[in-house]
Residue frames as a rotation matrix with the C-alpha (Angstrom) as fourth column:
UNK 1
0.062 -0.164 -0.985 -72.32
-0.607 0.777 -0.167 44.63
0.793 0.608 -0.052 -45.60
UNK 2
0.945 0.092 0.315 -72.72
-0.282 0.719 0.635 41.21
-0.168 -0.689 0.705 -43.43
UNK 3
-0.214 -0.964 0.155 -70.13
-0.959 0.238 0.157 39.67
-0.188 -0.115 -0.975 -42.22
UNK 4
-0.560 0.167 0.811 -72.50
0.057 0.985 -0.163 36.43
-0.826 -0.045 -0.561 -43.47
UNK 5
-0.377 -0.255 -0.890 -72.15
-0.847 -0.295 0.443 36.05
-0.375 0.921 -0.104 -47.19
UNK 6
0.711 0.690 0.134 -73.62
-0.553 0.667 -0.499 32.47
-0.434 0.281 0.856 -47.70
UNK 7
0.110 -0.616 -0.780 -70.41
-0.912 0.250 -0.326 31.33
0.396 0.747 -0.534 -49.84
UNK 8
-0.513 -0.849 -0.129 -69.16
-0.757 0.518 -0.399 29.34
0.405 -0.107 -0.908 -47.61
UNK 9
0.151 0.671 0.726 -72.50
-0.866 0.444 -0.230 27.03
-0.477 -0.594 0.648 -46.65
UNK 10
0.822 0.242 -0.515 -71.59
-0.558 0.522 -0.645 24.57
0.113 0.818 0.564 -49.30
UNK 11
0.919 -0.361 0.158 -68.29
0.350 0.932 0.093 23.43
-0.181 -0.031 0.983 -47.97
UNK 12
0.088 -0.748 0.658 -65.66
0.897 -0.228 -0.378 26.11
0.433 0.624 0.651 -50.00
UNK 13
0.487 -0.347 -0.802 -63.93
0.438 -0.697 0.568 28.91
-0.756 -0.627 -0.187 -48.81
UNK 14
0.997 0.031 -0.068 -62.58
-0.034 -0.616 -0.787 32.19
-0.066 0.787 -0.613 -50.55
UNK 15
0.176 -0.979 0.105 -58.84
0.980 0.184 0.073 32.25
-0.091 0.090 0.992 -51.65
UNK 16
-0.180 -0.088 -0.980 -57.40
-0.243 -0.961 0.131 36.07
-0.953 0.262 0.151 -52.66
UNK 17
-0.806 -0.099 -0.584 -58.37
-0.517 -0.365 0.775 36.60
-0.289 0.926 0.243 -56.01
UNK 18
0.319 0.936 0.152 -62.18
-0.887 0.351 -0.300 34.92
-0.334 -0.039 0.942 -55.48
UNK 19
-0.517 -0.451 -0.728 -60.57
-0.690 0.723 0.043 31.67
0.507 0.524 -0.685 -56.45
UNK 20
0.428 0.671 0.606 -62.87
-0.876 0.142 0.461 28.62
0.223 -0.728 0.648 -54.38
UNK 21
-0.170 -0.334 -0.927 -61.85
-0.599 0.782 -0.172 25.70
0.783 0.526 -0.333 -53.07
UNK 22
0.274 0.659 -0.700 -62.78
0.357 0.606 0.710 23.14
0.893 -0.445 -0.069 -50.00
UNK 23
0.914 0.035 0.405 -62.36
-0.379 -0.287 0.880 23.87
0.147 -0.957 -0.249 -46.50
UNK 24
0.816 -0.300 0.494 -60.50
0.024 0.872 0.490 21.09
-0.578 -0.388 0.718 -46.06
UNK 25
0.768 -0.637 0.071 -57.92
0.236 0.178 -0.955 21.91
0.596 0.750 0.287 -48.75
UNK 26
0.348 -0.639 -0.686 -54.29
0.908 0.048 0.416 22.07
-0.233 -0.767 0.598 -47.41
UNK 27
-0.568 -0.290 0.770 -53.92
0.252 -0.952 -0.173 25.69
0.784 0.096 0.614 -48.47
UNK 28
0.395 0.609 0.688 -56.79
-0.215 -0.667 0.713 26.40
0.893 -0.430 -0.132 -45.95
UNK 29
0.849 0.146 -0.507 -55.20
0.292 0.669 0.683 24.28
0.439 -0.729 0.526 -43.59
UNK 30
-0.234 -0.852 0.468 -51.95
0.731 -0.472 -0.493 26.00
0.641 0.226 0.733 -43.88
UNK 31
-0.589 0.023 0.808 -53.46
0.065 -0.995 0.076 29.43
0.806 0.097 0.584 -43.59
UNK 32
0.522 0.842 -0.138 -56.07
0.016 0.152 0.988 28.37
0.853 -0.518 0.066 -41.09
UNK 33
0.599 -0.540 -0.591 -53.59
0.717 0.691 0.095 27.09
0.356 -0.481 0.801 -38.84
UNK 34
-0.725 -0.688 0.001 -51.00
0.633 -0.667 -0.393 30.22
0.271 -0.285 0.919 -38.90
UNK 35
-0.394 0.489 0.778 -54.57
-0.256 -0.872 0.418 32.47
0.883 -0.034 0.468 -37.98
UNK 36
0.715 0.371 -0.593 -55.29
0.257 0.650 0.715 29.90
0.651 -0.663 0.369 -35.18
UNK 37
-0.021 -0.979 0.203 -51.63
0.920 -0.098 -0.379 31.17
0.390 0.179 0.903 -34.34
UNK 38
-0.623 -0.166 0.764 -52.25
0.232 -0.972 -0.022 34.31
0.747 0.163 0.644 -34.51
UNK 39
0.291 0.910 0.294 -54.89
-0.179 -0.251 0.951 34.35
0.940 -0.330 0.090 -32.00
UNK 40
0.530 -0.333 -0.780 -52.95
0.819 0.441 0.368 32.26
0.222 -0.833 0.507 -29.56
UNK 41
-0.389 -0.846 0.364 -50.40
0.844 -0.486 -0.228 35.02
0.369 0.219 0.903 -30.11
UNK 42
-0.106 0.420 0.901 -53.03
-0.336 -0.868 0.365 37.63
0.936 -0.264 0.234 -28.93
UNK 43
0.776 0.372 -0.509 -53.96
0.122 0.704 0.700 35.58
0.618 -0.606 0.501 -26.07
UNK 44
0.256 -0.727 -0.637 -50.38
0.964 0.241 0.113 35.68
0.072 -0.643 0.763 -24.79
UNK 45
-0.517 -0.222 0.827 -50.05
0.477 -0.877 0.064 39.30
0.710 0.427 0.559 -25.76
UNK 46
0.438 0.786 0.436 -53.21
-0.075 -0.451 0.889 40.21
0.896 -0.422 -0.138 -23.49
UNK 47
0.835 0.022 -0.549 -51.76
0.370 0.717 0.591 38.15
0.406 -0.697 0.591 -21.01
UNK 48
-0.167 -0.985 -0.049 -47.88
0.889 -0.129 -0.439 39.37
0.426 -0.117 0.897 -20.62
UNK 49
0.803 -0.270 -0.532 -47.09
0.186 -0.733 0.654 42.41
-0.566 -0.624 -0.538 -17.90
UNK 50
-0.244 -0.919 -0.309 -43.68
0.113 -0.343 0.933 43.37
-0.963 0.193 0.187 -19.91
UNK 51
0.802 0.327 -0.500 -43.63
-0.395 -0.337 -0.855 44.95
-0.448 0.883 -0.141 -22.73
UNK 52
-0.219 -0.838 -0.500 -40.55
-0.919 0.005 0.395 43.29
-0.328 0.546 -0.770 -23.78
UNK 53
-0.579 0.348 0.738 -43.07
0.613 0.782 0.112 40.33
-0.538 0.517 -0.666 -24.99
UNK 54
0.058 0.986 0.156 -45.73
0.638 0.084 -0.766 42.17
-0.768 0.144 -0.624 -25.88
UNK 55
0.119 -0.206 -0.971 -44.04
-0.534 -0.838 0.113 44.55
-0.837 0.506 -0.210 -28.10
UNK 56
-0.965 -0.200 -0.171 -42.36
-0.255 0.553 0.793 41.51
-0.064 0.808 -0.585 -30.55
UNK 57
-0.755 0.352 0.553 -45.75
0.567 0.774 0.280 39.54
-0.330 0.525 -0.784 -30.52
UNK 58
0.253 0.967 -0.036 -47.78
0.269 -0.106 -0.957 42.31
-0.929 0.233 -0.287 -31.55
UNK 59
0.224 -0.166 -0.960 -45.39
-0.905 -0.402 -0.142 42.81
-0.362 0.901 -0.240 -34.70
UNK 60
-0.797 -0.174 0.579 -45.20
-0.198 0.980 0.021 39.12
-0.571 -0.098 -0.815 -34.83
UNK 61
-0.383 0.906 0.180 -48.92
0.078 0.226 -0.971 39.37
-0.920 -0.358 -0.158 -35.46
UNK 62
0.536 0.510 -0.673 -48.62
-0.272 -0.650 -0.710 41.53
-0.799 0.563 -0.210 -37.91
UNK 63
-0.402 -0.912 0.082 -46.18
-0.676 0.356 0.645 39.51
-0.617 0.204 -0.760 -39.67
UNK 64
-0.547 0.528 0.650 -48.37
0.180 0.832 -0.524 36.85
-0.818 -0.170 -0.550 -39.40
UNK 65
0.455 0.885 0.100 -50.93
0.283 -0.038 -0.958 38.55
-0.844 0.464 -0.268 -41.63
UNK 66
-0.123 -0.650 -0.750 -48.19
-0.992 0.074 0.099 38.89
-0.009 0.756 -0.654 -44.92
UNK 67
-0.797 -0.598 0.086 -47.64
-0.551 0.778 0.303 35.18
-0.248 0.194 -0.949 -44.26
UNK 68
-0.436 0.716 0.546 -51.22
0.321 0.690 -0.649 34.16
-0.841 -0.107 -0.531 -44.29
UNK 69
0.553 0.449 -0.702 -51.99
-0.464 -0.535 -0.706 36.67
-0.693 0.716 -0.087 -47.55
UNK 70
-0.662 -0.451 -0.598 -49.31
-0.740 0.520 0.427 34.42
0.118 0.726 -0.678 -49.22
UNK 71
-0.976 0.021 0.217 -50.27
0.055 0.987 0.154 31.30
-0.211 0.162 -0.964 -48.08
UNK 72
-0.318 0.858 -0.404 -53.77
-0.288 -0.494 -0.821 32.82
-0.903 -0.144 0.404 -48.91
UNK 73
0.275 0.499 -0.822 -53.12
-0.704 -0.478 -0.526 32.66
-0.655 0.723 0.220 -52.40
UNK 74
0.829 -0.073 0.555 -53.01
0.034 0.996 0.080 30.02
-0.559 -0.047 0.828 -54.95
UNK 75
0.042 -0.940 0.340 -50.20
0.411 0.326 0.851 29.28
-0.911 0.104 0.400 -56.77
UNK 76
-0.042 0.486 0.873 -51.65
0.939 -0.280 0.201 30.23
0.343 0.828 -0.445 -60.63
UNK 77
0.627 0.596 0.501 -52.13
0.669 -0.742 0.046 33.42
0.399 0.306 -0.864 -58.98
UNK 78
0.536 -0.523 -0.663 -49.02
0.553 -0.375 0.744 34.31
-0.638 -0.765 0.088 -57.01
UNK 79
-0.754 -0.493 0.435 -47.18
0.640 -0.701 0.315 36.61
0.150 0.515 0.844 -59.88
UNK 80
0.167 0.539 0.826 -50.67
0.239 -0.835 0.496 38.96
0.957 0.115 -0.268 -59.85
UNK 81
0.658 0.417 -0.627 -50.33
0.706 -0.052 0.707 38.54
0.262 -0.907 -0.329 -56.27
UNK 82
-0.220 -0.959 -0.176 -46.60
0.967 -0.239 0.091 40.25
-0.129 -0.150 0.980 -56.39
UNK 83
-0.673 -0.211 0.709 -47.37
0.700 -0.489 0.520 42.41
0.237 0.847 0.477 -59.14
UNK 84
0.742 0.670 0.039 -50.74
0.452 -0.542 0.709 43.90
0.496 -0.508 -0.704 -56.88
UNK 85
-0.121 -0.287 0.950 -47.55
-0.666 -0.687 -0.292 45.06
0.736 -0.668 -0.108 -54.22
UNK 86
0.844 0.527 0.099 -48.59
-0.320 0.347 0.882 42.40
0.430 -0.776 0.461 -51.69
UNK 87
-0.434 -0.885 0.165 -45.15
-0.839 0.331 -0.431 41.28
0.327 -0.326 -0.887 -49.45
UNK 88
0.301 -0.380 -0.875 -43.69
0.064 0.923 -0.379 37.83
0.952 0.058 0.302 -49.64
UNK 89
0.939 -0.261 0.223 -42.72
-0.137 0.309 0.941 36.59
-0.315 -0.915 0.254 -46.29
UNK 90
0.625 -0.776 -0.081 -38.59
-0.103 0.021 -0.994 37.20
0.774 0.630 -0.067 -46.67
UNK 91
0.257 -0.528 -0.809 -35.83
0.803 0.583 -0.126 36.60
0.538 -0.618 0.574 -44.74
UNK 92
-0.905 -0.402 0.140 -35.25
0.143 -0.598 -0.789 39.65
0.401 -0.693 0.599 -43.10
UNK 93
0.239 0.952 0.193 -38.70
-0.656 0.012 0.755 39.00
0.716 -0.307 0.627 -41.37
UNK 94
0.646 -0.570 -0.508 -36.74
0.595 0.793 -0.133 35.61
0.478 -0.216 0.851 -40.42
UNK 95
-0.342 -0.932 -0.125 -33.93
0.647 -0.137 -0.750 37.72
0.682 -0.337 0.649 -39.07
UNK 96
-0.194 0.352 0.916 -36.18
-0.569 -0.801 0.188 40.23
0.799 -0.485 0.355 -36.90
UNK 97
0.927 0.320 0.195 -37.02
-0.366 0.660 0.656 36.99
0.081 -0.680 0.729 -34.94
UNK 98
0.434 -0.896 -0.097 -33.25
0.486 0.323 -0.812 36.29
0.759 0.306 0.575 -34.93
UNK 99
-0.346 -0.434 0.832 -32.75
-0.165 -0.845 -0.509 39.25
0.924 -0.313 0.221 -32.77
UNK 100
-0.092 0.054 0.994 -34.73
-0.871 -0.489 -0.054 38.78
0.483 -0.871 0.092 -30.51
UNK 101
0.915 -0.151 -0.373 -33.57
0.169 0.985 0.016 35.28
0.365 -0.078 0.928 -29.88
UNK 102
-0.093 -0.995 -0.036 -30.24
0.460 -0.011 -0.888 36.72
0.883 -0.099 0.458 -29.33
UNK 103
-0.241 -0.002 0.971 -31.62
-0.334 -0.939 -0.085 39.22
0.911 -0.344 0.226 -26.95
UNK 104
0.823 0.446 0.350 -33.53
-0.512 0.320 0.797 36.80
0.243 -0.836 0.492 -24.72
UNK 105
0.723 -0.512 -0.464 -30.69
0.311 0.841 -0.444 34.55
0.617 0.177 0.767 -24.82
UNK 106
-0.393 -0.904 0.167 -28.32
0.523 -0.369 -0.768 37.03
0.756 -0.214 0.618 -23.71
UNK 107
0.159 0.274 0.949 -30.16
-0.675 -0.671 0.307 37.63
0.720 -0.689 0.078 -20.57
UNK 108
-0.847 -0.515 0.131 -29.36
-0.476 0.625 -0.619 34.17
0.237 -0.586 -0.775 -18.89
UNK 109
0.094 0.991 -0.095 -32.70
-0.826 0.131 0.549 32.34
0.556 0.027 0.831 -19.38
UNK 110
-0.539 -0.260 0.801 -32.99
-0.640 0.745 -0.189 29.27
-0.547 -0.614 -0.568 -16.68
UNK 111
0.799 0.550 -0.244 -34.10
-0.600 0.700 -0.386 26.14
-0.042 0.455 0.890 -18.75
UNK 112
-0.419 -0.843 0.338 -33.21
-0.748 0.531 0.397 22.69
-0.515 -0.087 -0.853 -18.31
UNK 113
-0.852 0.140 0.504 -34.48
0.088 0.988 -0.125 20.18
-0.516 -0.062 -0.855 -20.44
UNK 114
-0.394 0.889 0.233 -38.43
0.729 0.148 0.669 19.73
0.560 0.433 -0.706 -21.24
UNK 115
-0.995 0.097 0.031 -39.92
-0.077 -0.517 -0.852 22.35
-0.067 -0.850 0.522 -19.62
UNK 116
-0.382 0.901 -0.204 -43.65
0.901 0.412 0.133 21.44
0.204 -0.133 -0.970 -18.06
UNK 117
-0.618 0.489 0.616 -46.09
0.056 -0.754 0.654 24.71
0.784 0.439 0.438 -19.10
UNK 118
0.534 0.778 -0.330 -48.19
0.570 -0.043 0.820 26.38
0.624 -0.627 -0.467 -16.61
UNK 119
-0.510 -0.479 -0.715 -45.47
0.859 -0.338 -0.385 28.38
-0.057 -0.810 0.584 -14.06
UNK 120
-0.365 0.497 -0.787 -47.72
-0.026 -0.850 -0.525 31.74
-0.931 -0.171 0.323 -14.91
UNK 121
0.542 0.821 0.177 -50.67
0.348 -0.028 -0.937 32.58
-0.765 0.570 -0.301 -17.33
UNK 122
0.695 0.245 -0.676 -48.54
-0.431 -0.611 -0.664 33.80
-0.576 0.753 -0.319 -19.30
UNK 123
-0.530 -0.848 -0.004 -46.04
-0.739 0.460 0.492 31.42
-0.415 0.264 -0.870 -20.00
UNK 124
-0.739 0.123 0.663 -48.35
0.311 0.934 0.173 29.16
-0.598 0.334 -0.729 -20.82
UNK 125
0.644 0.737 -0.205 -49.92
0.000 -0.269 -0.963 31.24
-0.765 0.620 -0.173 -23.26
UNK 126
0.329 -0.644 -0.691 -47.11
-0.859 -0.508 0.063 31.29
-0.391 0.573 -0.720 -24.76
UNK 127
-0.865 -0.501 0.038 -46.37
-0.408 0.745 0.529 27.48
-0.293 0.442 -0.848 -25.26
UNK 128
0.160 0.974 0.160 -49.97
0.008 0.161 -0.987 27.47
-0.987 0.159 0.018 -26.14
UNK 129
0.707 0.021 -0.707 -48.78
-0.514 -0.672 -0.534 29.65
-0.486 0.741 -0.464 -28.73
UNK 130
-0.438 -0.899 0.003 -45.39
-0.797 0.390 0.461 28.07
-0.416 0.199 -0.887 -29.36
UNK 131
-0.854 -0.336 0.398 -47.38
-0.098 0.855 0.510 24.74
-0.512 0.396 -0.763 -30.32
UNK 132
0.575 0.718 -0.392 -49.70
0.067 -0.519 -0.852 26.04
-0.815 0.463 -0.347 -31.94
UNK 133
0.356 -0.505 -0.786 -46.77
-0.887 -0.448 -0.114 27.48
-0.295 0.737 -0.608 -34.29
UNK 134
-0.685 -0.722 -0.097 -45.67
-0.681 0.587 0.438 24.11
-0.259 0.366 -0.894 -34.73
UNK 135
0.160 0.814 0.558 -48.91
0.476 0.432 -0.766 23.05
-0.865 0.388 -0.318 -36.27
UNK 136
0.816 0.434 -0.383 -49.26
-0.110 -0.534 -0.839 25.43
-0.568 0.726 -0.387 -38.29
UNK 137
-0.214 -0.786 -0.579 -45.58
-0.909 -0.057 0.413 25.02
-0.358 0.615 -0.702 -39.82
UNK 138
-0.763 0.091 0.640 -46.31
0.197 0.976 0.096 20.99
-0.616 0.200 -0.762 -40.17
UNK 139
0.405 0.913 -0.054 -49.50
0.336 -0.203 -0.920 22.07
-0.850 0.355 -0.389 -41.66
UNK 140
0.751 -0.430 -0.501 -47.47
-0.630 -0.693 -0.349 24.82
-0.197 0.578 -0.792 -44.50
UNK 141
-0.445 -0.882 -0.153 -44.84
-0.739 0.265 0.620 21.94
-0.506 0.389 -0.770 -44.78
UNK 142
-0.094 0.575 0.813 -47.37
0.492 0.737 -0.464 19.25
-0.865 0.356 -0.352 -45.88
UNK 143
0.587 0.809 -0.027 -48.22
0.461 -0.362 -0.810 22.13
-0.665 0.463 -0.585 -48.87
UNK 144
0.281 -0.882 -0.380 -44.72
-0.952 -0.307 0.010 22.75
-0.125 0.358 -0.925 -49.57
UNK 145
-0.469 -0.590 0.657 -44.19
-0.214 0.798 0.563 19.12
-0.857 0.123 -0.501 -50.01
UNK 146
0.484 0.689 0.539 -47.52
0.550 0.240 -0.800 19.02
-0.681 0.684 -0.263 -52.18
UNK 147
-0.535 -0.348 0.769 -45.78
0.820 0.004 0.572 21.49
-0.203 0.937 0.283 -54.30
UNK 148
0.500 0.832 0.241 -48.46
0.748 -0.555 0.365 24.51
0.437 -0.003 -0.899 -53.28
UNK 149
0.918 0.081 -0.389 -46.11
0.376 -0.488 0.787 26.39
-0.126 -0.869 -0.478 -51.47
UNK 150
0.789 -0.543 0.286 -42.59
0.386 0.078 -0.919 27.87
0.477 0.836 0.271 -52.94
UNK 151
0.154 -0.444 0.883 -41.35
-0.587 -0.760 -0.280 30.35
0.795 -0.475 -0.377 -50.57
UNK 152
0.076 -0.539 -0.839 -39.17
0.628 0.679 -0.379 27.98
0.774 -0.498 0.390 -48.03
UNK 153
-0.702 -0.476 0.529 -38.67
0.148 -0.825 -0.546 31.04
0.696 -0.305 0.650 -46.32
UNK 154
0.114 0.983 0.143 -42.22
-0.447 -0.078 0.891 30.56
0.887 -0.166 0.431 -44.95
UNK 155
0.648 -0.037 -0.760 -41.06
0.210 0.969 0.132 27.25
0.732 -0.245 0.636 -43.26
UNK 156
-0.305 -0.890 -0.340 -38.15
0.596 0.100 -0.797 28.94
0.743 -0.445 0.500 -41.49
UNK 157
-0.522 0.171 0.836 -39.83
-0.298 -0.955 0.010 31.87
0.799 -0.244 0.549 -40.56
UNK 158
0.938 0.340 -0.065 -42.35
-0.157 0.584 0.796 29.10
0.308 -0.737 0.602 -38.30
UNK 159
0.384 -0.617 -0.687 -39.44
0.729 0.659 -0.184 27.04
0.566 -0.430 0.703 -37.08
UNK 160
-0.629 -0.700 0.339 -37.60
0.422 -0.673 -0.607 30.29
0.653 -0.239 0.719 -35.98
UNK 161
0.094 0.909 0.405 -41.13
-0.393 -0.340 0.854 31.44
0.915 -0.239 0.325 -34.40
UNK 162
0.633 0.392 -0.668 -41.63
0.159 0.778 0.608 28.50
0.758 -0.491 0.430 -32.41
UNK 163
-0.007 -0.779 -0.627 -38.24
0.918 0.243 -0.313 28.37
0.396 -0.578 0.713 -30.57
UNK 164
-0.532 0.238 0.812 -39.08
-0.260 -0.959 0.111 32.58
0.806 -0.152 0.573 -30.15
UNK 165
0.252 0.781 0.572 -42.03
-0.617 -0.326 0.717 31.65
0.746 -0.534 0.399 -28.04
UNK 166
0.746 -0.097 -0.658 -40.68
0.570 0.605 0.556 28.56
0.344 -0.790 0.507 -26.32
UNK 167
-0.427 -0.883 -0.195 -37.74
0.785 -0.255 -0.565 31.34
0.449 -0.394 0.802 -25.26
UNK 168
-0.381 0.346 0.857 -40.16
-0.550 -0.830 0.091 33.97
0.743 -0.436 0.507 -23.91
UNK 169
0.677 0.530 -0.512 -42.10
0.010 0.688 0.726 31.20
0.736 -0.496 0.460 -22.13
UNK 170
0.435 -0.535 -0.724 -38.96
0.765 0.644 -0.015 30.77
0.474 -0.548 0.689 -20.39
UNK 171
-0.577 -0.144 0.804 -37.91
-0.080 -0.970 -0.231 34.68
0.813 -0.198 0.548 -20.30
UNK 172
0.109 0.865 0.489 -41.25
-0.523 -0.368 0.768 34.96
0.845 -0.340 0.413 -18.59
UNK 173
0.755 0.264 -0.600 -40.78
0.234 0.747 0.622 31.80
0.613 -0.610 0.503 -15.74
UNK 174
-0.178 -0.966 -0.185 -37.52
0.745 -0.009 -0.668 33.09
0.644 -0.257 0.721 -15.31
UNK 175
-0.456 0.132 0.880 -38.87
-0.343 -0.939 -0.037 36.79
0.821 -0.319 0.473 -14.16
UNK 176
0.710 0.692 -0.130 -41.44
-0.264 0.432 0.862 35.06
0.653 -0.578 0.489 -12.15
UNK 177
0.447 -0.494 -0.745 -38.62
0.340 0.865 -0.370 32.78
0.828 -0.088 0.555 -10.42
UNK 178
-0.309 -0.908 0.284 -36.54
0.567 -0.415 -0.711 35.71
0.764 -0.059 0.643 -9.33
UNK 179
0.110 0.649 -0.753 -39.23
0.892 -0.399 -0.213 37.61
-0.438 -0.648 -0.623 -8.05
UNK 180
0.865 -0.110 0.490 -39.88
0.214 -0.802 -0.558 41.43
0.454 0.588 -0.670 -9.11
């Protein structure tokens, strides 16, 4: 099978359950956005010497792909979507990114203020990433305002993301700083 199907020459794009609807629709935008994410998220992953980033963002990643199979699906179809077995993006997803917020924290991260991206390739893959994740939430909150989006839990899970990467960014400048 091709990985070029023709569907989408017309403008529309597949939903889960073969449902069509425009590119341009804010469900794709949503979902587009948190896979745009996800890539940054490899990007910094490739990038990072320490496994104590790369471990979280490569279950991050996989996170990622639960949250985009919701936001994947419309709304009319989210009970089959349950009822198939597919996982909902829940708060103890939210709390796994809790931890390790507590963890970086509780190493003594240097950060004053705004902090200007770029002290090593990998920090600034990471606030690549990091605003990146705040698209994509603005993007998933625009669809939760529209009423397309139920699971709030989605919304935290970004916000809680974001402030993740903008604390590894800093994890990471910090190591750098010190020296090995």
């Amino acid at each position: 099978m091709s990985i070029v199907t023709r569907t989408g020459d017309t403008g529309t794009t597949g939903l889960m359950y073969n449902r069509r609807v425009a590119k341009s629709h804010p469900r794709v935008e949503a979902y587009g956005s948190v896979d745009e994410l996800n890539a940054a998220l490899g990007f910094a992953r490739a990038t990072a010497n320490d496994p104590f980033v790369r471990d979280p963002l490569l279950a991050v990643q996989k996170d990622l792909v639960v949250l985009m199979g919701e936001l994947a699906t419309a709304m009319e179809d989210r009970e089959r979507y349950v009822r198939d077995g597919f996982q909902l993006v829940t708060p103890t997803l939210t709390e796994k990114l809790d931890g390790w917020v507590r963890e970086i924290e509780g190493q003594g991260v240097d950060f004053k203020g705004w902090a200007t991206p770029g002290a090593t390739v990998n920090a600034a893959a990471l606030d690549v990433a990091r605003t990146t994740c705040r698209r994509a939430e603005r993007r998933v909150h625009e669809l939760h305002l529209a009423g397309e989006m139920p699971n709030a839990e989605i919304l935290i899970y970004l916000n809680r993301l974001s402030d993740l990467l903008w604390l590894f960014a800093r994890w990471v400048e910090t190591r750098a700083a010190r020296g090995p």
